[in-house]
Structures are given as C-alpha cells and as structure tokens.
C-alpha positions in Angstrom: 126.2 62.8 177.2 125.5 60.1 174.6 127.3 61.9 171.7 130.4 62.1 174.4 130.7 58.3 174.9 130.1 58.1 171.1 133.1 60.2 170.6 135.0 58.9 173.5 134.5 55.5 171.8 135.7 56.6 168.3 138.4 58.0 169.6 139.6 55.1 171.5 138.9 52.4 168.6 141.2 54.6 166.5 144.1 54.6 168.4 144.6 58.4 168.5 145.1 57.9 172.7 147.9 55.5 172.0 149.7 58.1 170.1 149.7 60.6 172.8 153.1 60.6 174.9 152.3 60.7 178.5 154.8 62.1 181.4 154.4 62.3 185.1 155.9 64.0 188.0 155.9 64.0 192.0 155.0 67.4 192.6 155.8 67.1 196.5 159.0 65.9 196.1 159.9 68.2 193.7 158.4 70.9 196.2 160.8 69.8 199.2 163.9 70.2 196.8 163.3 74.2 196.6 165.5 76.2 198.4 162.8 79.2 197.9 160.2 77.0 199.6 162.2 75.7 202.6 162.8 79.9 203.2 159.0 80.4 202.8 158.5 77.5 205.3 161.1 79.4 207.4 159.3 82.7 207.0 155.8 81.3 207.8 157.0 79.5 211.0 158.3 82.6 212.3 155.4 84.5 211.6 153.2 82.3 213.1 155.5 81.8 216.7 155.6 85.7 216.9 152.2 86.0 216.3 151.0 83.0 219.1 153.8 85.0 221.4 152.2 88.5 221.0 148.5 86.8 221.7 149.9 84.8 224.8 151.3 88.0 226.1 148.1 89.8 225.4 146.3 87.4 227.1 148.3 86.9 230.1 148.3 90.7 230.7 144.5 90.3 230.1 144.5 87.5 232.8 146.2 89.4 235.3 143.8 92.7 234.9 140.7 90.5 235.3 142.5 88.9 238.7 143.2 92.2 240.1 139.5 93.2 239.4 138.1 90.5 240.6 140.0 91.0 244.1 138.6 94.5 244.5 135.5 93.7 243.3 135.5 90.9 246.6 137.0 93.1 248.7 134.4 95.3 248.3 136.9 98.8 247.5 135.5 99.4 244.2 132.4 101.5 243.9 129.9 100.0 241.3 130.5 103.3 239.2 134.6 102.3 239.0 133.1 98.5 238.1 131.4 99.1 235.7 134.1 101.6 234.2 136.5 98.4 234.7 134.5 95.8 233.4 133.6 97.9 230.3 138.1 97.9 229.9 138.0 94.5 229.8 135.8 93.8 227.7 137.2 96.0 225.1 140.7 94.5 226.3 139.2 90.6 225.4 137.8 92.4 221.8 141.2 93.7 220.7 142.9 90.6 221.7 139.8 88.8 219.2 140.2 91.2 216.7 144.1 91.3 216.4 144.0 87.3 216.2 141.4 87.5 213.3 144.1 90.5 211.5 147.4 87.8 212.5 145.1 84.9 211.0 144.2 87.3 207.9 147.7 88.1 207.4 149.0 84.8 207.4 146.8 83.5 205.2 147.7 86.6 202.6 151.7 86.1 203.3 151.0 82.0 202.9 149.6 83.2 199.4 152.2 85.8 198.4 154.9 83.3 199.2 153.6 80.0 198.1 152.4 81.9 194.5 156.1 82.7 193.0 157.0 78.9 194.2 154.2 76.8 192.4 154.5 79.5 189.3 158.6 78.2 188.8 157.1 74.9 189.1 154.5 74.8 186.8 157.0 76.8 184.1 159.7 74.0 184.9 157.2 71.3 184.2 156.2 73.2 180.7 159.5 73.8 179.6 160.7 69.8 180.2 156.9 68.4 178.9 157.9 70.9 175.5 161.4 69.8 175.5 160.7 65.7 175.9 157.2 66.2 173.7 154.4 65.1 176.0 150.9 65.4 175.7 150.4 65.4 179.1 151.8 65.8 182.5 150.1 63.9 185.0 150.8 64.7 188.8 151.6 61.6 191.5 152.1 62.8 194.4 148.7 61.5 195.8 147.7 59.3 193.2 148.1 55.7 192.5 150.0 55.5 189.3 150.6 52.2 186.8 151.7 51.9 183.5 153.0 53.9 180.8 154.7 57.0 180.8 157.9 58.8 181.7 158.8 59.9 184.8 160.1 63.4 184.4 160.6 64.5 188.0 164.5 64.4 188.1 164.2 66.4 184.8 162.0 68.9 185.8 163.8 69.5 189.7 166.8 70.3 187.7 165.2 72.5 186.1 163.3 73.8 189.1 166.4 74.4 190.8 167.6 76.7 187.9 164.5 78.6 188.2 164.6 79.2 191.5 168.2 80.3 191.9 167.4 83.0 188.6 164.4 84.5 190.2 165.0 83.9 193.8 166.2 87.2 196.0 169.0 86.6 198.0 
C-alpha cells in the first residue's frame, strides 16, 4: 500500500495526470435517446401486464373454487373422502399459480437481459469509437455523479453516433 502512495505521488509531481485528456458522458440521457431502448421498454411492459393478467386470472379462478368448497364443506354435502380429494386440488391449484409466477419472474429477468445486452453493447462501442476519434484517456460516466472541472463533454457526440448504431443493427 506504501509503494502505491509512493507511486501515486511520483506520478502526480510529474505531471503525467495533467497530460491525460479526460472526456465525460451522461449515460442516461444518452439511454433515453435510443429508439432500440424505448421498444425494449415497450416490450418489457407488455410482458409484464400479460403476465400480472394471466396470475390475476389464475387467482380469481382460484378464488372462486376455494368459495364453492368452502360452501359445501358448511353445508355439510361433501363427504370428508371428496374434501380431502378437494382440498388436495387446491392446494396443487395455489402451487402452480406460485410456481408459474416464479417461471414469469425468471423469464422477465432473462428477456430484461437479452434486451438490455445489445443496447448497452452499441453504447459502450459508440463511446469507444468517439473517445478514439477525439483522443481521450478516459471516459468518465455522469449520470449519477457530481462532476466539476476539466474535461469534454462528449454526450452529443457519442448519441449521434449511438443513433447510427442503433439504426445499423437494430431489426425492424
């Protein structure tokens, strides 16, 4: 750790950190200008409210055969043999609906990924290729950081080239 602060120290009193050219972007805004990722948005959102329709409707149905069974059950017209037969349904009716939330969930988080992978992959190639063509060092990201001082803002530059990316390699 010593020999680290000695270096970082040499380093420093030389200059050589002056010399590197130092850009920055706004990743999130550079995000929301995507027409890929306002379709993946699209995509996701409709996943998700076809997925919380198909549990409702499993539930409700759920709901409804656990009210009918529990008016036979008071009335006293179902033998304990019949039940137990229905309470044994039910049960395996509540573990499907569990299960086939856990598989939506699973499958959301997989389609989130296969998505959101192409989108941040075009975004980290457009920040390359306009950090190469302007020369920089580094790239720093914004978006959630509190940024002062030097540096060139590259964001226009690099959604420009962003949006060419994502019209090539996007499937219409």
């Amino acid at each position: 750790m010593k020999k680290l602060l000695v270096a970082l120290m040499v380093v420093l009193s030389t200059g050589a950190i002056a010399q590197i050219k130092l850009g920055h972007v706004d990743s999130q805004k550079l995000l929301d200008t995507m027409p890929s990722r306002k379709a993946a948005i699209e995509t996701l959102q409709k996943f998700e409210r076809d997925g919380v329709q198909e549990l409702t409707e499993m539930r409700e149905d759920f709901q409804k055969k656990v009210i009918v069974y529990q008016q036979k059950v008071q009335a006293g017209t179902m033998n304990p043999m019949m039940a137990k037969m229905e309470e044994e349904a039910l049960q395996k009716k509540q573990y499907n609906i569990e299960e086939r939330q856990q598989d939506l969930e699973n499958q959301m988080q997989t389609l989130t990924q296969s998505l959101n992978d192409p989108i941040l992959d075009r975004l980290e190639r457009a920040v390359k290729i306009v950090g190469d063509r302007k020369k920089l060092g580094y790239v720093l990201e914004i978006t959630n950081t509190l940024f002062y001082g030097g540096g060139t803002d590259i964001t226009d530059e690099v959604a420009k080239e962003l949006l060419i990316l994502d019209e090539k390699e996007t499937v219409k």
